[in-house]
C-alpha positions in Angstrom: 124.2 -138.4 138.1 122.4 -135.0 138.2 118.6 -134.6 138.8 117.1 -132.5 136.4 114.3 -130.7 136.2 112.8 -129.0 133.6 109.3 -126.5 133.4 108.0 -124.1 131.4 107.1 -120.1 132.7 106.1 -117.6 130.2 108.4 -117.4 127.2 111.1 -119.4 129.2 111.7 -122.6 129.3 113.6 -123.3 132.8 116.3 -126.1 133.3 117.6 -126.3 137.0 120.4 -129.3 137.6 121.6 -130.4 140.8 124.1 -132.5 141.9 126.8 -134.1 139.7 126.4 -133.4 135.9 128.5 -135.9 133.8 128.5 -137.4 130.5 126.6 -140.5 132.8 123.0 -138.1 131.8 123.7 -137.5 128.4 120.5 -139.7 127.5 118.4 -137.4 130.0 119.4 -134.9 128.4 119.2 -135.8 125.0 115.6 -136.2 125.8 115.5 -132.3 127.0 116.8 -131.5 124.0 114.9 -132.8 121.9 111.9 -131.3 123.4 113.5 -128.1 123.1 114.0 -128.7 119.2 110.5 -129.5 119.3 109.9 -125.7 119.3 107.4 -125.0 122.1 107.3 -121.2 121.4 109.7 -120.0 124.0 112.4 -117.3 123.5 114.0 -118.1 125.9 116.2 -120.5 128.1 117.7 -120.6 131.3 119.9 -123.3 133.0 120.0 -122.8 136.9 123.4 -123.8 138.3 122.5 -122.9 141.5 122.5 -126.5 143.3 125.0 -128.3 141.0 128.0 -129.5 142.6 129.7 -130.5 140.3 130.5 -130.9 136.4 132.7 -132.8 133.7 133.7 -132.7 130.6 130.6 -134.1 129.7 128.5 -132.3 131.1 130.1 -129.0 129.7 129.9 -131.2 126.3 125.6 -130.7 127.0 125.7 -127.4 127.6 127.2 -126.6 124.5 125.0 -128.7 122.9 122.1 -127.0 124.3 123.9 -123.6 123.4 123.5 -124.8 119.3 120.1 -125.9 120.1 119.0 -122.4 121.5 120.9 -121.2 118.5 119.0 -123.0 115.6 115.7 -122.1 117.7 116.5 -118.3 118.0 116.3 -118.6 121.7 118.7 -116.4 124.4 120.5 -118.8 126.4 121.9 -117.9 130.4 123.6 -120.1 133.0 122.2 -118.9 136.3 123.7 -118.8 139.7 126.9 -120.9 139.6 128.8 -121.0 142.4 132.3 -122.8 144.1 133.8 -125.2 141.6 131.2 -125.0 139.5 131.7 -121.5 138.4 135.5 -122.1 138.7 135.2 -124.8 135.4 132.7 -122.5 133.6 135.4 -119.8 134.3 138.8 -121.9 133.2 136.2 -123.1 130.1 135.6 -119.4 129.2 132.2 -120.1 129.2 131.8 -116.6 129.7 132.6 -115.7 126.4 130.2 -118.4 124.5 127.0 -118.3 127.2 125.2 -115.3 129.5 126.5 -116.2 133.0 124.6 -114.3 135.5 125.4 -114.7 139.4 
């Protein structure tokens, strides 16, 4: 399972996973979603990679989900610093052509 931790700076809401993401935190997450649905006023998201080890199918599953929920809320959407095997899935995924990644 992943630890995730979400805050709140400025406009952007901040979601920074570590660990192993899986379809194991889909409930976790559901929760962050839901809050994000919620509409707290920001225009924008950001989901830092940077201390993820690893991901599944599941956990690329909650990205996208969190892509539509940006999407419905009008709000930019980037996957931050992804690196190793990490970056690798997101790559073979084409991620790149559905989210921002930045290094």
């Amino acid at each position: 399972m992943s630890k995730v931790e979400v805050t709140t700076q400025s406009n952007t809401k901040k979601i920074a996973l570590s660990g192993h993401f899986t379809a194991m935190d889909h409930d976790q997450f559901r929760g962050i979603l839901d809050d994000l649905q919620s509409g707290q006023g920001c225009t924008s998201c950001t989901v830092d990679l940077e201390h993820l080890d690893f991901i599944d199918s599941g956990g690329l599953g909650m990205l996208l989900l969190l892509r539509d929920a940006c999407i419905k809320q009008k709000m930019a959407l980037s996957l931050n610093n992804a690196k190793g095997d990490v970056l690798r899935i997101l790559d073979i995924a084409k991620f790149d052509q559905l989210f921002k990644v930045v290094g």
